[in-house]
C-alpha positions, 0 to 999 in steps of 0.5 A: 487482501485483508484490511488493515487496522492502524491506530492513529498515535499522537506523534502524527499529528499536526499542529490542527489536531489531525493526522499530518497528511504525509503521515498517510504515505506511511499508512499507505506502506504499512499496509502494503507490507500488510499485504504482501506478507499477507501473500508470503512476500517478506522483505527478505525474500523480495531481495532473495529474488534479486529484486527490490520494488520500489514506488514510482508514484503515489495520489492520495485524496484526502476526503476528512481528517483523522484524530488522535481517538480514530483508527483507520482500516485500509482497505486495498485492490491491485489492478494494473500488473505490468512487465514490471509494475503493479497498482495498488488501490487504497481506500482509507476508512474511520474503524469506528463509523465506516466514514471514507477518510482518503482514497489513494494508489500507488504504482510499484515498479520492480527494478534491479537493486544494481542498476536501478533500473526496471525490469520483469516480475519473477514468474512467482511475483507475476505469479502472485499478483495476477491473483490477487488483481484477478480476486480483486476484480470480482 
C-alpha cells in the first residue's frame, strides 16, 4: 500500500496549537479510502456487494504533535484477515523529517447493511485483502 500524504489544515487544530487528537481517526480513514481505491475498491462497488465495512475498533498511540506547517505520510499493513474482518496497521510520519508522530490499527468488520450484522468476506474482498496481508508481510 502506498503512503498517504495529508497536509495538516488550520481547522484541526487545537486550542495548543497541534493537530486535535480526534482529528487522527479522519487521517486513519482517509487513507484507508486511500487504500482501498488503491485496490479498486470504491465505495460504490462495496455496497454494490451487498456489504458495508465498518469499524469495530481503533487504538491510536500518539508518539509527538503534529503542526499546522506539518504533512503527514500514513504508512499502512493489513494483518489479521478473518471470516468477516481484517486489521489495518497504521504508522503516522512527519513528511518532512521521517519523525514517527503515532502508531495505530484498526479492525473492520464486514457486516450486512440490513441487519447489521457480521458476515463473510465476498470471495473477491477475501480475495484482495489475503493479498495485500501476504505483501505486507514481507
Amino acid at each position: 500500500m502506498t503512503p498517504c500524504r495529508i497536509p495538516v489544515r488550520s481547522y484541526e487544530l487545537d486550542s495548543f496549537g497541534h493537530v486535535n487528537n480526534a482529528v487522527y481517526l479522519n487521517y486513519l480513514e482517509t487513507a484507508r479510502s486511500h487504500w482501498l481505491l488503491e485496490m479498486e475498491m470504491t465505495f460504490d462497488s462495496i455496497a454494490a456487494c451487498g456489504i458495508q465495512i465498518v469499524i469495530a475498533r481503533a487504538e491510536i498511540e500518539f508518539k509527538i504533535p503534529l503542526r499546522s506547517s506539518d504533512t503527514v505520510l500514513v504508512h499502512g499493513t493489513m494483518d489479521d484477515l478473518g471470516p468477516a474482518s481484517i486489521v489495518w496497521n497504521y504508522r503516522l510520519c512527519r513528511e518532512c523529517d521521517a519523525t514517527p508522530v503515532a502508531v495505530a490499527s484498526t479492525k473492520g468488520v464486514c457486516i450486512d447493511p440490513n441487519s447489521g450484522r457480521p458476515r463473510r468476506w465476498p470471495e473477491p474482498f477475501r480475495e484482495a485483502f489475503a493479498q495485500a496481508v501476504a505483501k505486507s508481510v514481507r
